[in-house]
C-alpha positions in Angstrom: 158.3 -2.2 210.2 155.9 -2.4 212.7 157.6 -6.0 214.1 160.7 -4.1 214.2 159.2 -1.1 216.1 157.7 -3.8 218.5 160.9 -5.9 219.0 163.0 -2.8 220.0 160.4 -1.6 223.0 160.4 -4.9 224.4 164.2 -5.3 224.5 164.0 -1.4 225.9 162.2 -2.7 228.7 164.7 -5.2 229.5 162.6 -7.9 227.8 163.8 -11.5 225.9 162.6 -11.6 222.0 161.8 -14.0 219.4 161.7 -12.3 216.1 160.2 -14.5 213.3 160.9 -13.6 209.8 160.2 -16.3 207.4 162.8 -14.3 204.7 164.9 -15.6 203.3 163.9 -18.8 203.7 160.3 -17.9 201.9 159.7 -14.4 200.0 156.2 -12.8 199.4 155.7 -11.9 195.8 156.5 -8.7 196.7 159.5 -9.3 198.8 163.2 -9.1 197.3 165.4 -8.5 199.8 166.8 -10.8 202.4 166.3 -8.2 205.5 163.9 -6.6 208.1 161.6 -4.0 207.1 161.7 -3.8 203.4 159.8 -1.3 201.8 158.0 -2.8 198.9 156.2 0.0 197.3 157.2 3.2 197.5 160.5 4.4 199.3 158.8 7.5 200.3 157.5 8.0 203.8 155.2 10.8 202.4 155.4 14.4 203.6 157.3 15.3 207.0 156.0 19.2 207.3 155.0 18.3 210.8 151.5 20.9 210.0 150.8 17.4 207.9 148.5 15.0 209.7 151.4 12.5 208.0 153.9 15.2 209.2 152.8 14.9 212.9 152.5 10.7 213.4 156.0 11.1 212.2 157.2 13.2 214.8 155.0 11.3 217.9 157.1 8.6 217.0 160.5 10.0 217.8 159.5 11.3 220.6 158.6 7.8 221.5 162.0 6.9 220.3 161.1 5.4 216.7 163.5 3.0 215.2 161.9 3.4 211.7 162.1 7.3 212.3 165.9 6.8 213.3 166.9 4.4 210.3 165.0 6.8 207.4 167.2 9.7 209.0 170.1 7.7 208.4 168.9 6.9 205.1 167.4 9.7 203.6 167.4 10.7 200.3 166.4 14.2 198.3 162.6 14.1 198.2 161.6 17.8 198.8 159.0 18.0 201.7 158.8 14.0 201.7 160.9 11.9 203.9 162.3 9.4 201.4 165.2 6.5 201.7 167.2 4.5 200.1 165.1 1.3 200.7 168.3 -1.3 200.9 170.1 1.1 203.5 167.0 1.4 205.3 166.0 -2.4 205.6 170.2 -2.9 205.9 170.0 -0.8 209.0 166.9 -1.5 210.5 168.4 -5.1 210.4 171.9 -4.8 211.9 170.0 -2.4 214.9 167.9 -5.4 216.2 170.2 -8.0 215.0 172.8 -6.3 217.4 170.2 -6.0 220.3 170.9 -8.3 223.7 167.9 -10.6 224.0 166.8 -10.6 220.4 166.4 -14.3 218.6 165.9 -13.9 214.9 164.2 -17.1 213.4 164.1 -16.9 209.9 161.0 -19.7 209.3 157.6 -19.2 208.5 154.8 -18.6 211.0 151.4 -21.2 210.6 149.9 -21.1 214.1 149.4 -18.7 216.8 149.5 -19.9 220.6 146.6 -18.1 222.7 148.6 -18.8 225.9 152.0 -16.8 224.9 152.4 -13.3 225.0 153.0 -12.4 221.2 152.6 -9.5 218.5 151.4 -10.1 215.5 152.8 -7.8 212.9 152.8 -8.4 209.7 151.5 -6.5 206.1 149.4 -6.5 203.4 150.6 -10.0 201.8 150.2 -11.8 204.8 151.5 -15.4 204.5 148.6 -18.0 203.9 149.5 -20.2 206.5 149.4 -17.5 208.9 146.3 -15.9 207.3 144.4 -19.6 208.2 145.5 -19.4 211.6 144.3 -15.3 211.9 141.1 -17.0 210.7 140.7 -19.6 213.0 140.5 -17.1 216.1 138.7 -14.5 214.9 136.2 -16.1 212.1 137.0 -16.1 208.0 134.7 -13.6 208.0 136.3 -10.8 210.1 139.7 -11.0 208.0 139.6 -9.6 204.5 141.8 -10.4 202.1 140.8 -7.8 199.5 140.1 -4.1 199.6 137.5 -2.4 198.0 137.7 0.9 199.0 136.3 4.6 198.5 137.3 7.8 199.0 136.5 10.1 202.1 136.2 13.5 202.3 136.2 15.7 205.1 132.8 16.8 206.2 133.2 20.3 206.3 134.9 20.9 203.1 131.1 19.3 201.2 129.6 22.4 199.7 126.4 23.1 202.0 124.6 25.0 199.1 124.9 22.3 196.8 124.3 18.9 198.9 121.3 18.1 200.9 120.6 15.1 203.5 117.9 12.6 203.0 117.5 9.2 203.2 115.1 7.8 200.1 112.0 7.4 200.4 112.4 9.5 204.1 110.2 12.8 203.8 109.9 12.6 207.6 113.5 12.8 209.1 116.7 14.6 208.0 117.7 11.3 206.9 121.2 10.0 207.2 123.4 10.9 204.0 124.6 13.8 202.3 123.0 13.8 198.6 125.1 15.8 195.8 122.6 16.0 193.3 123.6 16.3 189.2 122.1 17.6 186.5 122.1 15.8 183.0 124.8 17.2 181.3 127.3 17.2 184.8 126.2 13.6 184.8 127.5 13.0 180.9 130.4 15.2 181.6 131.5 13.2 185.0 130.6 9.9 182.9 133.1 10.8 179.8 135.8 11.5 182.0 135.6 8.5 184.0 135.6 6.2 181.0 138.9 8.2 179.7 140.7 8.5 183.3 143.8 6.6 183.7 143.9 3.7 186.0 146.7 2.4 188.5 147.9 -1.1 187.2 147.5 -4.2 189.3 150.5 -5.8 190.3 151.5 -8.9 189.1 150.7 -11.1 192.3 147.1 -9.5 192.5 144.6 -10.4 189.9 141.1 -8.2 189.2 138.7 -10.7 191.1 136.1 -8.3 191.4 133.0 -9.2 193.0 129.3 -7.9 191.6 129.0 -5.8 195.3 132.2 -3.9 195.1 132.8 -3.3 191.6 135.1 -0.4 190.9 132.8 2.6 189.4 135.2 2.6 186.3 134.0 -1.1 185.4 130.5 -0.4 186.4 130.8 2.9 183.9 132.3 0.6 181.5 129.0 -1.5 181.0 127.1 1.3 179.9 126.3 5.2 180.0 123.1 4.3 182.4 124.7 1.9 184.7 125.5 4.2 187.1 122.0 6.0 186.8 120.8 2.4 188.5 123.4 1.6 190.4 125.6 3.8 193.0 124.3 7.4 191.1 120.6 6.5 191.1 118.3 9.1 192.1 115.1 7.8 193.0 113.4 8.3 195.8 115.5 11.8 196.5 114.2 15.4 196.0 116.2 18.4 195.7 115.5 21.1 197.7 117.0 23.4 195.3 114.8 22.4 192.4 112.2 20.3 194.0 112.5 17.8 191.5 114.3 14.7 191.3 118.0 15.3 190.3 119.5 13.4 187.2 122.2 12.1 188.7 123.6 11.5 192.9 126.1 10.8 194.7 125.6 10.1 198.2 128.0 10.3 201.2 128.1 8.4 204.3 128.9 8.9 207.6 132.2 7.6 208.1 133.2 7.9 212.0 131.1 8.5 215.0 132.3 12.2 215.3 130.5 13.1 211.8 133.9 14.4 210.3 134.3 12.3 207.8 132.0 10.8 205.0 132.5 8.6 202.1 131.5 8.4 198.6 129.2 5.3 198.7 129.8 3.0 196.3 132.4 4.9 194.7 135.5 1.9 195.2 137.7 2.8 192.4 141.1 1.7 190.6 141.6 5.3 189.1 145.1 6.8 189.8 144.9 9.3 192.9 145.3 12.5 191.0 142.7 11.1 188.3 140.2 10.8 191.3 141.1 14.3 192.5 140.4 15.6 189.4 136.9 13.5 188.1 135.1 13.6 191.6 135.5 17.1 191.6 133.2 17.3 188.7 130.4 16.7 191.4 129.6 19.9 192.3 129.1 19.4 195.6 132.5 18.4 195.8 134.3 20.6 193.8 135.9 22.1 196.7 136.4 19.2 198.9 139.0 17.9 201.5 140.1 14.1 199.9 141.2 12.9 203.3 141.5 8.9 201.7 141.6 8.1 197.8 139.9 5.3 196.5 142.1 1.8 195.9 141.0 -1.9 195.2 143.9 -4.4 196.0 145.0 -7.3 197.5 145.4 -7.0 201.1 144.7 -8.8 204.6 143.3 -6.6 207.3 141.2 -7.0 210.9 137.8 -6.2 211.6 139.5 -3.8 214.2 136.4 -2.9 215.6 134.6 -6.4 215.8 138.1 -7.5 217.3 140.8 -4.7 218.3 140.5 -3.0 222.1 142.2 0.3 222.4 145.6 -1.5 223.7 145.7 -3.3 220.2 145.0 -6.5 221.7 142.6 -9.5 220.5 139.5 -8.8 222.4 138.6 -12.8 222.8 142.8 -13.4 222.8 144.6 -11.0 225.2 147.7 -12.5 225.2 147.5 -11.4 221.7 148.4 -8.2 220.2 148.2 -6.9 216.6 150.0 -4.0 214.7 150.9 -3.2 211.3 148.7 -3.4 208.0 147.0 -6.7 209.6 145.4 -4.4 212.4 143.2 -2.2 209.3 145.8 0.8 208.7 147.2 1.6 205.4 150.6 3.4 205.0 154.2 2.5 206.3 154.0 4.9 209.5 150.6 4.1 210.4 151.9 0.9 210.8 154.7 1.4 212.5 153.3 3.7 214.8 151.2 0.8 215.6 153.8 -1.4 216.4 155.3 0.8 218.6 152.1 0.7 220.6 151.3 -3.0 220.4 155.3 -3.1 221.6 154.6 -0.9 224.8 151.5 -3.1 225.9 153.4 -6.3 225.3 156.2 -5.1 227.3 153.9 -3.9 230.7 151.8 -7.1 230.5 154.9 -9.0 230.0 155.5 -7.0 233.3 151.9 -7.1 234.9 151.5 -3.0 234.2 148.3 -2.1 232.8 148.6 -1.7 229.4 147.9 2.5 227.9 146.8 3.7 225.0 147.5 7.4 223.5 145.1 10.2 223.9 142.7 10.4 221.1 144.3 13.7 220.4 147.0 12.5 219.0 147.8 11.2 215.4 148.2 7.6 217.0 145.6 8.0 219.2 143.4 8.7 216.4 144.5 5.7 214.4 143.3 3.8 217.2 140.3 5.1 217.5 139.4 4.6 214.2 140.6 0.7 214.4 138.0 0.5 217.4 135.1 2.5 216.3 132.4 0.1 216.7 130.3 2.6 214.8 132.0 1.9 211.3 129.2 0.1 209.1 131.7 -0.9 206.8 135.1 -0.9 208.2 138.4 -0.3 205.8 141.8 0.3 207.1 142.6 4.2 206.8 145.7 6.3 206.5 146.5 9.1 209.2 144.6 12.1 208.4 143.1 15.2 210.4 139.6 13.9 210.3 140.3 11.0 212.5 141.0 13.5 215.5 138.7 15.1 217.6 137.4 18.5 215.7 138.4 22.1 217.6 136.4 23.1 220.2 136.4 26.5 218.9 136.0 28.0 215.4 138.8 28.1 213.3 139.5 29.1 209.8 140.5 26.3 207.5 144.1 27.4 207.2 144.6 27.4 211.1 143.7 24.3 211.5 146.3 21.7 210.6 148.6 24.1 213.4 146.2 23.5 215.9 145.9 20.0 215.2 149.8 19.0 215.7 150.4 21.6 218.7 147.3 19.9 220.6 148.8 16.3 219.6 152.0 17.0 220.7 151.3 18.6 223.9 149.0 15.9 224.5 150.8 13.5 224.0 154.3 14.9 226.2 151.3 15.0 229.2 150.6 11.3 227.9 154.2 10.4 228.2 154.6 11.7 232.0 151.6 10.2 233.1 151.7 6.5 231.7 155.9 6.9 233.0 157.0 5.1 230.0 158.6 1.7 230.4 162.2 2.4 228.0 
């Protein structure tokens, strides 16, 4: 979807456009039908209240004229308060759009090398083709391309019960230190411990096998080995003291800064296979959580992804490759509008430096703006590719109860981003 967002600004700007698609000539394992976009999972774009931080990239995008936005609305199925489609009239339409577009070539082969000198965008998903992968690798190093996700869930800084959690670094009696340390007593530590063992897990699909490595085990398998695993592993508590008690707890969980503005934080160490609502319900057994703001649930699959911020400028291009640009899942987002959105980008800078225009980049205000920013945030310790949420934006520069805020959040994007628009004069 994101090639497909890409493809149409170019031809917008009066541009000439070889689309490579290696279907149907080679599938994915995921991959069934023969056109563009296919959605492989889901055939839900997820919620379209536009008070959603989901809600709002949606609508940025048609006001940049979205063709993924315009083919689900001709597509569109009953899904309550979630945009959903029928996923063969959606891919059917998608395809006869650019397939009808002057100046588009569609070249159904496979992609296995990448030419520094032309002026391309990379945009593909999370089953990137190996061929491709190898060549990704050879510009940017096999160790800034992952092809595996081990990933845990975020919460939402503010929403981490102050009376409960305490920052400290172990050992660190001197500074503030730099996590947030939810501390458990013995019997919230057995009663966390039985659940997990019980919870219900998502199954792996057939094309992705466990190959789960010692550092990134998912805290079910670790829990698996043994009630005190944990207790020595990602829970241990030594070397903390809580303030409460000023004893050392039984159990912790610590969080970690996630982003450079301090609004998010993750559960370290807490990658995890357990079905969303499963997680929702077990880590609110921490009581320092019990009331929190899950702004990213935990997964572990197969997927291929940048090191955005070892690689990625704010215009989406490869730092060390200009001529290169990258949207889609292969650029470290996660969802299908994320990555469309992105395309949509990486297709405006192609077109202006196809066109020697300096090439722009939203306002950090917005929902796309802050995808970007979190794909550039040389910050990130441990960089995973992120769904849209209202953590990655800029918090209010006023105080503003919790229920206000998602309003505020999508009226400041939007009006942003129409003062964006004028400025840059966009080049469709």
């Amino acid at each position: 979807m994101a090639g497909s967002e890409a493809v149409r600004r170019l031809v917008r700007a009066g541009l000439e456009v070889d689309l490579y698609e290696m279907k149907p000539s080679r599938y994915s394992p995921a991959h069934k039908l023969p056109g563009l976009a296919e959605l492989v999972c889901s055939n839900s774009l997820r919620s379209d209240d536009p008070h959603s931080a989901v809600g709002l990239i949606k609508e940025e995008m048609r006001r940049m004229g979205s063709l993924v936005m315009e083919a689900a609305e001709a597509t569109r199925v009953p899904a309550g308060k979630a945009l959903a489609v029928d996923r063969e009239k959606f891919s059917e339409y998608v395809t006869r759009e650019l397939s009808n577009l002057p100046g588009v070539r569609i070249i159904t082969e496979e992609v296995a090398r990448l030419d520094t000198g032309e002026l391309t965008v990379l945009a593909t998903g999370p089953l990137t083709s190996e061929p491709l992968s190898r060549a990704l690798a050879e510009l940017v190093g096999t160790e800034h391309l992952y092809f595996y996700d081990a990933i845990a869930p975020i919460v939402g800084a503010d929403s981490v019960d102050p009376a409960i959690a305490f920052r400290a670094s172990r050992y660190d009696e001197e500074s503030e230190g730099d996590y947030l340390n939810c501390p458990m007593n013995e019997e919230e530590y057995r009663r966390f411990y039985e659940a997990l063992l019980a919870a219900e897990k998502t199954p792996l699909r057939d094309f992705e096998e466990p190959r789960f490595f010692e550092g990134c085990l998912p805290i079910e398998v670790m829990a698996e080995r043994g009630e005190q695993t944990l207790l020595f592993g990602p829970m241990k508590p030594v070397g903390l003291t809580d303030p409460r008690t000023a004893q050392r707890p039984y159990a912790v969980v610590q969080l970690r800064r996630e982003n450079a503005a301090g609004t998010l934080y993750n559960l370290v160490g807490f990658q995890t296979r357990l079905t969303w609502n499963e997680q929702d319900r077990i880590f609110r057994l921490i009581p320092a959580l019990a009331g929190a703001e899950f702004l990213r649930y935990g997964s572990v699959h197969r997927n291929t992804f940048l090191n955005g911020p070892r690689h990625l400028n704010e215009f989406l291009q490869l730092k060390d490759y200009p001529n290169i640009l990258v949207a889609g899942q292969v650029a470290g987002v996660e969802g299908y509008v994320e990555s469309a959105a992105m395309g949509i980008i990486a297709g405006e800078n192609a077109a202006r430096l196809a066109m020697n225009r300096r090439p722009v980049s939203p306002p950090p205000t917005t929902a796309m703006g802050g995808l970007i920013t979190h794909l550039t945030d040389t910050t990130s310790r441990n960089f995973q590719p992120m769904n849209i949420n209202f953590g990655l934006l800029p918090p209010p520069n006023h105080r503003l109860r919790k229920k206000d805020r998602p309003a505020f959040y999508a009226q400041r994007a939007l009006a942003d981003l129409e003062t964006w628009l004028r400025e840059v004069a966009d080049v469709s």
